[in-house]
N, C-alpha and C positions, 0 to 999 in steps of 0.2 A: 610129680609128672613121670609119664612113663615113656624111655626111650628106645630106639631099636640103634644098632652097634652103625648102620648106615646111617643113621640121623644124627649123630653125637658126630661122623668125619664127616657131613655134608655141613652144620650147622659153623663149626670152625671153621671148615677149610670158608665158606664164604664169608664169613666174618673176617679173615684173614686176607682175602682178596677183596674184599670191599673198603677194607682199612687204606691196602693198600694203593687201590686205586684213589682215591681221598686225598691220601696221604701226596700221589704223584700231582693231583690238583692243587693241593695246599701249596707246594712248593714250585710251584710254576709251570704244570707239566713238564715236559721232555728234558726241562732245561735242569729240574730235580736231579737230574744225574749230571749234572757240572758242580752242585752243591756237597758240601765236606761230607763226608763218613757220618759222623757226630749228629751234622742239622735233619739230615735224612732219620736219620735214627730216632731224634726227638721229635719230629713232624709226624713219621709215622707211630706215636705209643701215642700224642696227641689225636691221632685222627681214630686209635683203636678205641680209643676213651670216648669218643665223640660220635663218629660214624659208625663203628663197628658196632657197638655196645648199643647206640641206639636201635640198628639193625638188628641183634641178636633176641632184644630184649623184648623189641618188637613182634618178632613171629612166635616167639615163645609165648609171649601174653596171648597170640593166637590161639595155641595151641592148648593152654591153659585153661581157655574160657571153654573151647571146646569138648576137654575132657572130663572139664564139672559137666558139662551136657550133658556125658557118658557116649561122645563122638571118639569115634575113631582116629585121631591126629597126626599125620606125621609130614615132620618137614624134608623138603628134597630141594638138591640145589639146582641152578639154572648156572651150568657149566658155559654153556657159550656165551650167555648173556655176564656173565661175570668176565670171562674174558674180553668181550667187548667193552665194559666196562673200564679195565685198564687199559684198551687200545685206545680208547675213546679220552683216559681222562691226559694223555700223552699231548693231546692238542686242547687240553683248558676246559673241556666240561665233559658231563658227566650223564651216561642216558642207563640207569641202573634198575635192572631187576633181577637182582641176587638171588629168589625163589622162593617159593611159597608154600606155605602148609593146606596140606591135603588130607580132606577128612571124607569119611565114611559114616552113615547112620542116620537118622531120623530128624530131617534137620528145615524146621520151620524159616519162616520169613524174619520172622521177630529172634529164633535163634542165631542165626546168619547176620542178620545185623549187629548183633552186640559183640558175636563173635568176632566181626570184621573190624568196629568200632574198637577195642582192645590194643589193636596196634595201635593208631595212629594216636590214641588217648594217655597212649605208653610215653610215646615222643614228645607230646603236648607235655604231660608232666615232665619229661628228663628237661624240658625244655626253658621250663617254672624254675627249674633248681638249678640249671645254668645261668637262669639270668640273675637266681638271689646269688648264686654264686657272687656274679660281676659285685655286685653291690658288697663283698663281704673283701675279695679278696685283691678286687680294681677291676682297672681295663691293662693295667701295663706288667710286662714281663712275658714267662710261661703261662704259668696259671691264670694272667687276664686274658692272653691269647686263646687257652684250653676254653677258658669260660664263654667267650665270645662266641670261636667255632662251636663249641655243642648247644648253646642258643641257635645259633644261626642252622645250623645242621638237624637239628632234630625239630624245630618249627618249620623246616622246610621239608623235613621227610613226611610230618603229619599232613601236614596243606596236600601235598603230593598226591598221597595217596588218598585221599580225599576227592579226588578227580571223578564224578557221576558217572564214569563211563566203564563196562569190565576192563579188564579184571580186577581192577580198584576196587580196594575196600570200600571208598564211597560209594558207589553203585550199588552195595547190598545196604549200608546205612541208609542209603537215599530210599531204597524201595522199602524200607522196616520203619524206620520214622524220619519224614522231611527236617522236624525240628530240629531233633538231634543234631540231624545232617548239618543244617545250617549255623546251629552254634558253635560245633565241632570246630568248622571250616573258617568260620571268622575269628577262633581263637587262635585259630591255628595261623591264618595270613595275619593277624595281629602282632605274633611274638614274632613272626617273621621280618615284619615293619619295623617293629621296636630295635630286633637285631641290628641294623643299621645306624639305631638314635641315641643306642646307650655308649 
């Protein structure tokens, strides 16, 4: 893949404030800063692992699908909206969008769709490996904690974004193929379900 020197410090820098807004929700919002040095530290590499990575991985498959196209690619960050995001995650939840990949070129119905389809199919799968995780390593400690959140966090980022409405990537799935659409979306609220049963 090919990147521009703005796209490699946008793509970090909000993988790094998405972590860390996450990271302020996992630990209670606001009250996260009553919490030790140490727990802060481990909540936040847990949410980088989970949130962040889901996030990163995601608009990069973006951008990937698009430049097998021969599209134009490039990710930009949504600076206020990330900010909001940690003002937002201060009081227990979370209204996130980090920012999206913007492309250029010759760009079909059917292309658009798979293109968009990429993220959320990203999360779907991190989401498959978190939950074999659980089964391999438990549900108790860090690592059942870690496994947990990135089940829970990454079937909830796929459903999400799955939303039929712009600027969601379900919106262009929906208009390229219904089916997909709706398989996507029920596997997606599925792992989301399960998150809670395992």
């Amino acid at each position: 893949m090919r990147f521009t020197h703005r796209e490699v410090k946008d793509l970090w820098i909000a993988g790094l404030m998405i972590s860390l807004a996450f990271a302020i929700l996992l630990a209670g919002g606001y009250k996260a800063f009553f919490s030790s040095n140490t727990t802060l530290i481990i909540i936040f590499i847990i949410a980088f692992f989970t949130a962040g990575i889901g996030f990163l991985l995601h608009e990069l498959m973006h951008k990937f699908v698009a430049q097998r196209y021969g599209l134009w690619a490039e990710f930009h960050a949504f600076y206020n909206m990330l900010w909001l995001a940690l003002l937002f995650s201060l009081f227990g939840f979370i209204i996130a969008a980090p920012g999206a990949v913007f492309m250029r070129g010759h760009l079909t119905r059917e292309k658009n769709g798979k293109i968009s389809l990429a993220g959320p199919m990203t999360n779907i799968i991190l989401a498959v490996l978190f939950l074999i995780g659980t089964f391999i390593v438990g549900k108790e400690g860090i690592l059942g904690f870690l496994m947990i959140t990135g089940l829970t966090i990454n079937s909830l980022l796929g459903a999400f974004n799955m939303i039929p409405a712009m600027p969601f990537d379900g919106a262009k799935v929906f208009a390229w193929n219904k089916g997909v659409y709706w398989v996507t979306l029920i596997i997606a609220v599925g792992l989301f379900v399960v998150s809670f049963l395992v």
